[in-house]
Every structure is written in C-alpha cells, then in structure tokens.
DOLUMKE-100773 format. One record per residue (C-alpha): residue number from 1; residue in three letters; x, y, z. Coordinates in pm, whole numbers. Each point is the difference from the previous one (the first is absolute). Example, Ala and Ser with C-alpha at 12.3 -4.5 7.8 and 13.67 -1.06 7.14 Angstrom:
residues 2
PAVEX   num   residu        X        Y        Z
PAVEX     1      ALA     1230     -450      780
PAVEX     2      SER      137      344      -66
end
This chain:
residues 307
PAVEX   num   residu        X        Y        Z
PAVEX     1      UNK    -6007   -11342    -7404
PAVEX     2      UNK     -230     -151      207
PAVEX     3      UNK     -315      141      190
PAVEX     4      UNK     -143     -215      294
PAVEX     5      UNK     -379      -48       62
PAVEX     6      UNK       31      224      293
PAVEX     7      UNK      180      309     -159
PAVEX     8      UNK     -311       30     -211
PAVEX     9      UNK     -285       -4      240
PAVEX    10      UNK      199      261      195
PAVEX    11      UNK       16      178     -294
PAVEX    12      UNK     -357      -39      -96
PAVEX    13      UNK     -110       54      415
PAVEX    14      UNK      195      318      -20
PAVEX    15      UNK     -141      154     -332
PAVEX    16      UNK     -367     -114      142
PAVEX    17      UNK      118      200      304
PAVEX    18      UNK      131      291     -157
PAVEX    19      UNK     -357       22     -226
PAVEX    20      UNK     -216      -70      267
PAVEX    21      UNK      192      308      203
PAVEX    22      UNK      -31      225     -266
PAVEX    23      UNK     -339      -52      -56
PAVEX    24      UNK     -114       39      368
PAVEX    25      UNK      175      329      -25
PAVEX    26      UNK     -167      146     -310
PAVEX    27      UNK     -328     -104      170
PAVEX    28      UNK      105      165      315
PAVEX    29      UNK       45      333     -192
PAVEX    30      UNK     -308      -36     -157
PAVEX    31      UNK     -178      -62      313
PAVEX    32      UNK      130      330      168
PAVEX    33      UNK       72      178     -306
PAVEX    34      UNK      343       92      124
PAVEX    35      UNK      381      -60     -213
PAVEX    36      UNK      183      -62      337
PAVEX    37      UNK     -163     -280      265
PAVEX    38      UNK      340       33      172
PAVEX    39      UNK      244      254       76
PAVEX    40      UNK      282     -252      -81
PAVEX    41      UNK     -159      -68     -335
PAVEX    42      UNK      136      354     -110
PAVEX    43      UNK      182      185      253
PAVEX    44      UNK       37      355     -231
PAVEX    45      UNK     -333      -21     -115
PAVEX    46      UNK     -153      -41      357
PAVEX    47      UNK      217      297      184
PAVEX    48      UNK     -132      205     -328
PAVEX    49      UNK     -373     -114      120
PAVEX    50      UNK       57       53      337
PAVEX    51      UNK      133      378       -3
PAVEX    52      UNK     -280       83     -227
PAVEX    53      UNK     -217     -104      197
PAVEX    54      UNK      150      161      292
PAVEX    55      UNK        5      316     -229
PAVEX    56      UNK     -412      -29      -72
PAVEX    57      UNK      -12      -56      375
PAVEX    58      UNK      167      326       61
PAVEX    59      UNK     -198      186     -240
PAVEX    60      UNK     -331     -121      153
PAVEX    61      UNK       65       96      338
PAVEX    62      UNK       86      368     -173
PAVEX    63      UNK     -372       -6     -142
PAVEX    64      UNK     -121     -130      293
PAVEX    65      UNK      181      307      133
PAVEX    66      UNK     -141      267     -243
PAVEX    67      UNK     -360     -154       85
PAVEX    68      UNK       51       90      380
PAVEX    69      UNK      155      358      -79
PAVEX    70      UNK     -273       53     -239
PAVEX    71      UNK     -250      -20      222
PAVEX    72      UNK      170      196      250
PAVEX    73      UNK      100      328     -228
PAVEX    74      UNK     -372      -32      -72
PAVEX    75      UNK     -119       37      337
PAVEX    76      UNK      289      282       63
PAVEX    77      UNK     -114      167     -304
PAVEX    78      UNK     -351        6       64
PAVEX    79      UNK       49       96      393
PAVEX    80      UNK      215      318     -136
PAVEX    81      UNK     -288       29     -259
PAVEX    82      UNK     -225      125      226
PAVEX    83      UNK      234      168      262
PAVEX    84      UNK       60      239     -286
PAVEX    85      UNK     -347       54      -74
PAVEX    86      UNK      -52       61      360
PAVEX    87      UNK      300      245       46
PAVEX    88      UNK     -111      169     -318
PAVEX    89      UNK     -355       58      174
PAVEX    90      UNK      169      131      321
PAVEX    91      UNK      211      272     -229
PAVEX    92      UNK     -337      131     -156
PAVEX    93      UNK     -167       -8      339
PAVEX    94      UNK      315      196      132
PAVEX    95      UNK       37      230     -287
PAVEX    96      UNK     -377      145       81
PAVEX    97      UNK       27       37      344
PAVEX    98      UNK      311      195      -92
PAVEX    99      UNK     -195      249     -234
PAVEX   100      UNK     -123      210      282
PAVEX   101      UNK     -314      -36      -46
PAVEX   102      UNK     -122     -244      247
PAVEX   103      UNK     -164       38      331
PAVEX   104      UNK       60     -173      296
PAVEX   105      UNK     -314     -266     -102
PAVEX   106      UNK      129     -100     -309
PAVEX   107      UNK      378        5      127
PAVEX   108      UNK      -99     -247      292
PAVEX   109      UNK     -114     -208     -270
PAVEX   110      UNK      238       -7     -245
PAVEX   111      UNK      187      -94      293
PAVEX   112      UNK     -204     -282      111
PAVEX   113      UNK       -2     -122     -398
PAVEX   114      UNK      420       -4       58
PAVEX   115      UNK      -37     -174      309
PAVEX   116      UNK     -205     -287     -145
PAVEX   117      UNK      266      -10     -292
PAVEX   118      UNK      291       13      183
PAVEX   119      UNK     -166     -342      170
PAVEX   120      UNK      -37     -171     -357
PAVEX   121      UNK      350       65      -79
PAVEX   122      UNK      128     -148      301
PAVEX   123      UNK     -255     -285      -34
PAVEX   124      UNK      130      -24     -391
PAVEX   125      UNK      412       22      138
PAVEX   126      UNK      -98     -271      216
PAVEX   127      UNK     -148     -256     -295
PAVEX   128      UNK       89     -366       70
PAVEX   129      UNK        8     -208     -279
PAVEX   130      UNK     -146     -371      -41
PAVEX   131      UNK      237     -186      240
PAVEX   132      UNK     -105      292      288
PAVEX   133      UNK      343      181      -51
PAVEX   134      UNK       42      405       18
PAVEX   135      UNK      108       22     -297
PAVEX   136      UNK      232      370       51
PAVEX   137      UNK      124     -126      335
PAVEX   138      UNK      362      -82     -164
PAVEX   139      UNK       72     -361      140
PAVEX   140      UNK     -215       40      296
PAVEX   141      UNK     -310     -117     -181
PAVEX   142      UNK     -152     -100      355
PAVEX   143      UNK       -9      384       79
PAVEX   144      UNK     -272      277      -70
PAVEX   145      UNK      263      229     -235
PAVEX   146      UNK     -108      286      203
PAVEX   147      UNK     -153      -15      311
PAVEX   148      UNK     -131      313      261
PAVEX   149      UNK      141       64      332
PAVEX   150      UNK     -206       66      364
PAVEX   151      UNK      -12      346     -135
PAVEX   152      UNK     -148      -55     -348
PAVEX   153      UNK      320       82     -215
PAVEX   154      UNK       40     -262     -254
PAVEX   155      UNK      387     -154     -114
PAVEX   156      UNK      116     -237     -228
PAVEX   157      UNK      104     -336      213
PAVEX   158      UNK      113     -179     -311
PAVEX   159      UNK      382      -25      -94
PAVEX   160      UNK      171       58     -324
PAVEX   161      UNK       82     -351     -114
PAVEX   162      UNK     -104      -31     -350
PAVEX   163      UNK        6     -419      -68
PAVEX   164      UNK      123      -31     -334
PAVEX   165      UNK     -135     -298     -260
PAVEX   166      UNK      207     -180     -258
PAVEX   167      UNK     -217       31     -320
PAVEX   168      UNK      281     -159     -196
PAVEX   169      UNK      386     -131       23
PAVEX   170      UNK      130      350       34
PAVEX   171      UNK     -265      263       84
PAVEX   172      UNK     -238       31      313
PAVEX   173      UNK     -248      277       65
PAVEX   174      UNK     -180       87      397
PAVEX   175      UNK     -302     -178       59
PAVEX   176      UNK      -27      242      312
PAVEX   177      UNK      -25      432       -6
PAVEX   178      UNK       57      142      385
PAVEX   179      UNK     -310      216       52
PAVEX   180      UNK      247      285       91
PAVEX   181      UNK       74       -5     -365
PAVEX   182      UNK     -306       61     -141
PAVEX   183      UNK     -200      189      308
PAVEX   184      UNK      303      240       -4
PAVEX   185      UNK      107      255      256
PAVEX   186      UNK       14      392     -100
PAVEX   187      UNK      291      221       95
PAVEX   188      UNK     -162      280      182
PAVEX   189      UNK      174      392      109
PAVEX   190      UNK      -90      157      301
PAVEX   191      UNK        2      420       26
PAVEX   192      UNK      361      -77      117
PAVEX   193      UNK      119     -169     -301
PAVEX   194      UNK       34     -352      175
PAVEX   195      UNK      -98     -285     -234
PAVEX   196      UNK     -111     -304      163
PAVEX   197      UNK     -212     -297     -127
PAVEX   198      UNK     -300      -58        7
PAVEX   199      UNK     -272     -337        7
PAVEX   200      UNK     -253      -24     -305
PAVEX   201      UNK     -297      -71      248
PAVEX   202      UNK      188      291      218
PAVEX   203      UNK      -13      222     -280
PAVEX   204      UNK     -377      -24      -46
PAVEX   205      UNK      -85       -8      324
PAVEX   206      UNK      149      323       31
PAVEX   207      UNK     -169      118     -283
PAVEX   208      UNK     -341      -84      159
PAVEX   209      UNK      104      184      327
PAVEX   210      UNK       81      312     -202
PAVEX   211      UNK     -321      -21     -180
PAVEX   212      UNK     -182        5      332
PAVEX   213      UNK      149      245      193
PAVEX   214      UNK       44      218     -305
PAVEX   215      UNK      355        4      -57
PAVEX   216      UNK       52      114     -287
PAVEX   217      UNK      376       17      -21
PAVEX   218      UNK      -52     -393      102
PAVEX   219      UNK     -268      -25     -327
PAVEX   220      UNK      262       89     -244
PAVEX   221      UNK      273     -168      149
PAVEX   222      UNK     -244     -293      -57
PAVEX   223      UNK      -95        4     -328
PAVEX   224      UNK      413       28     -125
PAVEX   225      UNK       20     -275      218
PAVEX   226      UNK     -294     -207     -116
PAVEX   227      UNK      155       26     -336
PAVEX   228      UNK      323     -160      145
PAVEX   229      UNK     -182     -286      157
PAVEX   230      UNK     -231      -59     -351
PAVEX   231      UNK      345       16     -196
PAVEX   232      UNK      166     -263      194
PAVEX   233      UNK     -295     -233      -46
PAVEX   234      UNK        1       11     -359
PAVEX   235      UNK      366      -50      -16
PAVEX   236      UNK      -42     -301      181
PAVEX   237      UNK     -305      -74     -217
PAVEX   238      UNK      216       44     -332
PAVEX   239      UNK      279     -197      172
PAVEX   240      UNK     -269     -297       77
PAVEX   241      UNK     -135       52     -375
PAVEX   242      UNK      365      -48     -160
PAVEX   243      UNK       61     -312      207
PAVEX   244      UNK     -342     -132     -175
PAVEX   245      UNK      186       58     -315
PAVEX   246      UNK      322     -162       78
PAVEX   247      UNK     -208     -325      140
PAVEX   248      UNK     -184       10     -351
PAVEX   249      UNK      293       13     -184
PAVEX   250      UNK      145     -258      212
PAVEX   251      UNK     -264     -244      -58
PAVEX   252      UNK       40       52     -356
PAVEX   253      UNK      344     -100      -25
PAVEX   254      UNK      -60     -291      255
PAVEX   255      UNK     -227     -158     -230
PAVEX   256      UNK      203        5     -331
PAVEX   257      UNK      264     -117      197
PAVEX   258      UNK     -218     -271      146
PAVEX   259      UNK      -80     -107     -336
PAVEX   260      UNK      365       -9     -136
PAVEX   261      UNK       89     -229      278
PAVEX   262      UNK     -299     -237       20
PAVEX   263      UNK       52      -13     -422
PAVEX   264      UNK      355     -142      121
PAVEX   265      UNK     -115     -210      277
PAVEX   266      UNK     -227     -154     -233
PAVEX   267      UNK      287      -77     -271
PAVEX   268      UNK      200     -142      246
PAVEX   269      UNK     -240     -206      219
PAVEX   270      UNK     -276      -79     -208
PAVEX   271      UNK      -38     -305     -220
PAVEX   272      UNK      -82      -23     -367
PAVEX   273      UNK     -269     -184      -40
PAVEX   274      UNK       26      -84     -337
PAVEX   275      UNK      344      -99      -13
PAVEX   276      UNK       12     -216      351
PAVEX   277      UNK     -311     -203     -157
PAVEX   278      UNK      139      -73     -250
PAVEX   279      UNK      335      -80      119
PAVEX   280      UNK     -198     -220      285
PAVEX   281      UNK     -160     -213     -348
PAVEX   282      UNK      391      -44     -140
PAVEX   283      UNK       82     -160      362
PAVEX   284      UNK     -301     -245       24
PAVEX   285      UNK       60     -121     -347
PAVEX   286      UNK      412      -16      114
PAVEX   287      UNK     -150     -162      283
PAVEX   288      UNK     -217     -264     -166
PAVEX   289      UNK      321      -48     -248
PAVEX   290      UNK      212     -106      327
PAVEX   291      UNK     -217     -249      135
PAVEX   292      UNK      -95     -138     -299
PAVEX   293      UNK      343      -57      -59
PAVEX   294      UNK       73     -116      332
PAVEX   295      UNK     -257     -232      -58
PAVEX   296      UNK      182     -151     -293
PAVEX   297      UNK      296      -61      210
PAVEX   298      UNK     -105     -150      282
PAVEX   299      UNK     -100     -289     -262
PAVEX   300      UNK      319      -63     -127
PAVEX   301      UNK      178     -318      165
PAVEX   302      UNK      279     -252     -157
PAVEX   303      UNK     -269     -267       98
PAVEX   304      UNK     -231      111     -289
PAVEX   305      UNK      225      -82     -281
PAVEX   306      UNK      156     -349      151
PAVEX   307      UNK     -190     -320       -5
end
C-alpha cells in the first residue's frame, strides 16, 4: 500500500486542527463557566436550559408579585386597623348617649366627637397608597372611593372590579378590595316594614342627627346599626389578614421551588471545573503530540536517503 507525502500532512493538518479546536473550546467553557457555548453544540441539553430558565423567570416575577401585594394588604390592613378602632369608639360614644342620662350639653358633644370621627373614617376609606392610588376605589384608583355631594351626603364612586394577581402558575389572589366591601351598607326597616339600604357614612350621619335633636328611636336604631357597619369592617379586615397568609405561604413554596430549579439549572448549565481543567491539560499535551509529530513529517523526503 502506498501513502503519498501529501495524505500525511493532511492527516497531521487535520489532527492539529481537530486539537487545536478542542482546546479553544475547553478554554471557552472555562472562561464563561458554562457546558454549552452554542445551542447547536447540544440541542436537548440547551431547550432543557432554556425552559428552566424561563421557569425561574416565571417564578421571579411571582415574588416580585407577592412583594407588591405585600405591601398593599399591609396598608389595607392597617387602614381597617384603625377604622375599627374608630367605629369601636363611636359605639361606646353611642351606647352612653343612649343610657338616658345625658343632657342636651353633653349630647351636643358626643355628637360633635361622632362628627369629627365620622371625618377620620372617610379620610381613612379614602387612603392612597405609595403610587397616589385610592386604594378601595375598585379599578378606579384615580377616584376618591367615596366622595360628598352639593348637599353633604357622602357615596362610594369606586366600582367593584377586584384586579386579580397571579402569585403562581395556577392561583391568583385581588390586589384591590372595593371600599363598598369593607365600608358596608346596613339594611335598615322603617315603621312600615320597608327595608331599604343604607350608606355607612349615611348611617352615622344619621346617628349624629338623632343624637342632636334627641331622637331617641333614631339612637337605638344607631347603635344596632353601628354594630353592622364595625362587623363589616372586620370581615374585610380578617379577609385582608388571610390573604397575608396565603402570600406567606406562597412565598414559601416559591422559594423551595426556586431552589429545586436553579439546583437543576446549575447541573445542566454549569461547568465542572475540575473535570474541564483537566480535560483542557489532556488536549494541550494531545496537542503538543500532533505538532510534534507533524513536525517529524514534514522532514521526511526521498531526497534524504539518495545521494
């Protein structure tokens, strides 16, 4: 068999090449740290990479998420906090001027006292948060939640929208409560039996009329309905409180998921060091081999051995 000159420095040039390739790869990896330089290098491997990382992507937009609901519930639960403490003030104010035994000076100012309260709890339904936004208008952040007519008598202007959040591939919880749910109306009888409903500020405004013009049918109709108002705000407080829960829980399982993933990320994108350094030593010495070799080769002529 015979072997021409030129079939062997092909050969040689093309195990040179094939080292020196090798090589530059292992000290690309090294450089970034990274298995896969190319998609085309591994095709499975990289669509495994890139829908984890489109997973951890997902999942940090959820705790980004939990982070802006956090701080909302926390604003809603502290607002409906201290409406509570303020309707709870209002009930003791209204259950002594029911007892009968106050005159017309200390009605007038137990009503005044009512007055000024009734103003802090619209002042507290009307809370903006951080960005400026009522925050129990519904979707109409923009607007007051309840705002007084030319005549005094205050209404909710909000809407009912509750803007839900996705805290996680399958579960989403409001970032929004409409003030009407939480400043509730009362369902109130008249002498004929008629039901009709009734504002919260309405309600205690009422009340304070009564207490002034010594009413005192009006008195105890407002003190059952006092009760009404107080219970709807600390439903809507408890409601607030178990949607704290739900985001802690939430974030909980976020981040052991987090960690799975990025633990699998890491397997499949990361280099080992160890093992690509040493690898990277095996190819320089293959290297080294080749063009020593090569070399060699290029000396050989027919020339050398005639004469």
């Amino acid at each position: 068999m015979q072997i021409s000159t030129a079939y062997l420095f092909d050969r040689a040039a093309t195990q040179m090449s094939n080292a020196t390739n090798a090589l530059s790869k292992s000290q690309a990896q090294i450089a970034t740290g990274k298995q896969i330089l190319n998609a085309s290098d591994a095709p499975d491997q990289a669509a495994a990479i890139a829908r984890l990382q489109a997973t951890i992507g997902r999942q940090d937009s959820y705790n980004k998420a939990l982070d802006t609901l956090q701080g909302r519930l926390d604003l809603e639960s502290t607002t409906l906090t201290s409406a509570s403490d303020v309707l709870v003030r209002i009930k003791e104010l209204t259950v002594q001027v029911n007892n009968g035994t106050q005159g017309t000076v200390s009605r007038a100012a137990i009503a005044t006292e009512i007055k000024g309260l009734r103003d802090q709890l619209l002042s507290l339904a009307n809370t903006r948060d951080t960005s400026g936004n009522y925050i129990f208008s519904g979707s109409k952040v923009g607007t007051p939640a309840f705002q007084a007519d030319a005549q005094g008598a205050v209404s909710y202007a909000g809407d009912q929208t509750r803007m839900n959040v996705p805290i996680g591939d399958q579960r989403a919880i409001p970032l929004n409560r409409p003030g009407s749910s939480a400043f509730v109306r009362v369902v109130r009888t008249d002498q004929q039996g008629h039901a009709s409903g009734v504002g919260f500020f309405q309600s205690v405004d009422d009340l304070v009329a009564s207490i002034n013009s010594n009413d005192k049918a009006g008195m105890q109709r407002g003190l059952t309905e006092v009760d009404a108002l107080h219970s709807g705000v600390v439903l809507a407080q408890a409601d607030a409180g178990t949607s704290m829960k739900v985001i802690e829980q939430q974030g909980t399982i976020l981040g052991d998921t987090n960690i799975t993933l990025k633990s699998a990320l890491s397997k499949a994108q990361d280099l080992d060091m160890t093992t690509a350094i040493t690898d990277m030593q095996k190819q320089m010495t293959a290297l080294e081999a080749a063009q020593a070799s090569f070399a060699k080769i290029s000396q050989l002529s027919l020339f050398k051995y005639l004469g």
